[in-house]
N, C-alpha and C positions, 0 to 999 in steps of 0.2 A: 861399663866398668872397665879400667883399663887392665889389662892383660898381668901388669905387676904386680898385681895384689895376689896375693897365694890365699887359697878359699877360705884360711883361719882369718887373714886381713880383709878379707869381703866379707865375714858374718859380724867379727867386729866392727865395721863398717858402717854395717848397718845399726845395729847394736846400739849405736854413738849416736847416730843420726834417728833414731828413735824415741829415744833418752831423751834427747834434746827436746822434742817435737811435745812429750809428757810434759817435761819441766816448763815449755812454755806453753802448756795447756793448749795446743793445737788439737793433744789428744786428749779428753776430759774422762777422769776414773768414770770406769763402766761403761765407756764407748767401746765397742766391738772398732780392731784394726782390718784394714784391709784385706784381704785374701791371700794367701803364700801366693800363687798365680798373678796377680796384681803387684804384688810386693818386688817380685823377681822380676816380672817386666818395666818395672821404674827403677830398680837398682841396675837393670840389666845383669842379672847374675842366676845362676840355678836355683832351684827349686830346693836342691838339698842346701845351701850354703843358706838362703832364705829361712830353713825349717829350724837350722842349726842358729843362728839368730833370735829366734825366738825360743828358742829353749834355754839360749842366754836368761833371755831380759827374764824369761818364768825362774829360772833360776835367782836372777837380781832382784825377785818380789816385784816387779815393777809388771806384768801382765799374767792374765792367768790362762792356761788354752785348757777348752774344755774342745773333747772329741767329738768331732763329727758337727760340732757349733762354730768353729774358730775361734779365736782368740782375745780376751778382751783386756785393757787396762783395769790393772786391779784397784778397787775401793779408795785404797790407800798406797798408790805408787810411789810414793817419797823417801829416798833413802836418805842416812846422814849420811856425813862425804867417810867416816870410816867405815860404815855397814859397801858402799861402794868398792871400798879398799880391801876390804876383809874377801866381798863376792870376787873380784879382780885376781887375785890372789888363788884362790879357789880355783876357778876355773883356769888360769894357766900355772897350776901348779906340777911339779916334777916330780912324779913317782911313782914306783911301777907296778903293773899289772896285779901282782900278788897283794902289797897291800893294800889297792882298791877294792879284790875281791875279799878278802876279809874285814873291810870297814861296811861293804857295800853288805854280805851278809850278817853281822851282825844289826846294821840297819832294818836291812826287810825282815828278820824275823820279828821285829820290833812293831812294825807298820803293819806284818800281814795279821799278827796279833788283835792289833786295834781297829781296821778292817774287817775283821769276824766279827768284832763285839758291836762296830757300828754302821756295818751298811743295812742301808734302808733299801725298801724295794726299788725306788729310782735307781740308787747304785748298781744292787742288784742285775739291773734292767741292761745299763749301761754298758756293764761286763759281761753280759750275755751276748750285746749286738755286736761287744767289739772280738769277741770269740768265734764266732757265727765268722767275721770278716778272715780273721786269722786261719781259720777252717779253710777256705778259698783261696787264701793265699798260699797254704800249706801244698792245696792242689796241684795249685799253677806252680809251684816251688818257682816261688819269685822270692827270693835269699832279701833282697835289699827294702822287699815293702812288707815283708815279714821283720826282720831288722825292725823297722820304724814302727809295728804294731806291737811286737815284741816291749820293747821299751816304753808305749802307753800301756799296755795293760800293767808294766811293775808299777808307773805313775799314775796311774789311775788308783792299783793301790793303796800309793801314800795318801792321794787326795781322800780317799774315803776314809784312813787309818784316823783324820782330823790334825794334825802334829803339822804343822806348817812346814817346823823348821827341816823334822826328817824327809819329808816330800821334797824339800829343797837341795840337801846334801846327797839325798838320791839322785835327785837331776843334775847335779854338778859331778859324780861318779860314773853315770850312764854317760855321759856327754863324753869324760875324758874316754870314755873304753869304747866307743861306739867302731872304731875301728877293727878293735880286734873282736868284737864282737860279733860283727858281720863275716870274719876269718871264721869264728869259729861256729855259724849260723853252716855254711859253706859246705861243712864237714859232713859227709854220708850219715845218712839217715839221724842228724843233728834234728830238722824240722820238725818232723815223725816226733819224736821221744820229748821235745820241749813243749808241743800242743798239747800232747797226754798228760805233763805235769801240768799247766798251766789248766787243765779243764777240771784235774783232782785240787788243783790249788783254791778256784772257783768253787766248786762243791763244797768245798771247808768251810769257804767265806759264807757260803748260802746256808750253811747248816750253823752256823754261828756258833764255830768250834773253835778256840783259839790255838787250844794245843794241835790238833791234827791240820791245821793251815798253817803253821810253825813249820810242822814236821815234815809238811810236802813241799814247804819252803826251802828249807835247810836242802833237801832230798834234791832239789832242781838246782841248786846254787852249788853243791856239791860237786854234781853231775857237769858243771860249767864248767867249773874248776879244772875238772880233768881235763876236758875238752879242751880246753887252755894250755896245760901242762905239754897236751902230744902236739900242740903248735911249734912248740921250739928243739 
């Protein structure tokens, strides 16, 4: 990949060239894609601009990644060209910090709601292994693959909350804040305090409490907020 593309114009990139490959059914709904590793070695580009691509097209409804499986072409990949416009839009849109984290929480209390009421033991199972990993990573205080697990367990989440659309407008919010989000991952004993919420957050979901997975919601989003606030 040539050197002038700056990492937003590599995952777009790819993005385009993905898109393409769907609409001419190269890639057939419910085909599993390539491997982020395979992906970045044929674009020639990193790993992280690769991952950020694909969290486009899950955004664009056009693939769905499920953790620890990779990534598949969803069912039904076909957008109109204004649902395109509208995702477009979305994702390079200009606005700051504050009011993503107030759309972003009133969103998740919304999802963590609907995730009490309907994860199944499979879900369940899911958010247990993908905790166990974040545990590990919390060890090694590795800030940037905490970042990335961080951000599937909220999407994991939505995927179990059933709401399509909110699992969507989540990933297009995590996506834009992914930057300062890993600033404020960064921040002393940040790691520590965000696993503890996220394992009460869990508990709630497993006790299939809607109000106390709200609450421990709100409690951890809050808690960002601040973190956010002593960044500037």
């Amino acid at each position: 990949m040539n050197d002038k593309f700056t990492k937003k114009a590599v995952s777009d990139y790819v993005v385009e060239d993905i898109m393409q490959k769907i609409k001419n059914e190269r890639f057939e709904p419910g085909e599993k894609l390539p491997s982020e590793k395979t992906l970045s070695e044929e674009f020639e580009i990193s790993r992280a601009s690769t991952r950020e691509a694909l969290q486009k097209l899950e955004v664009l409804g056009l693939i769905d990644i499920k953790h620890g499986k990779g990534s598949y072409v969803s069912n039904s990949p076909y957008l109109k060209p204004i649902q395109e416009i509208v995702a477009s839009k979305l994702l390079t849109a200009d606005v700051g910090v504050e009011e993503l984290l107030e759309t972003r929480l009133y969103i998740e209390q919304g999802t963590v709601r609907l995730a009490a009421r309907n994860a199944d033991d499979s879900a369940l199972d899911d958010l247990s292994v993908l905790l166990e990993e974040m545990d590990q990573v919390v060890e090694e205080e590795d800030v940037e693959e905490f970042s990335r697990l961080d951000m599937e367990f909220h999407l994991m989440l939505g995927r179990i909350s059933g709401n399509t659309l909110m699992k969507r407008m989540l990933r297009t919010i995590r996506n834009l804040m992914r930057d300062q989000q890993e600033r404020v991952n960064r921040l002393d004993g940040v790691l520590d305090v965000s696993q503890k919420q996220h394992r009460e957050i869990f508990e709630a979901v497993r006790e299939k409490d809607p109000e106390l997975a709200q609450q421990y919601m709100t409690e951890h989003l809050r808690q960002i907020k601040r973190k956010f606030a002593s960044l500037n």
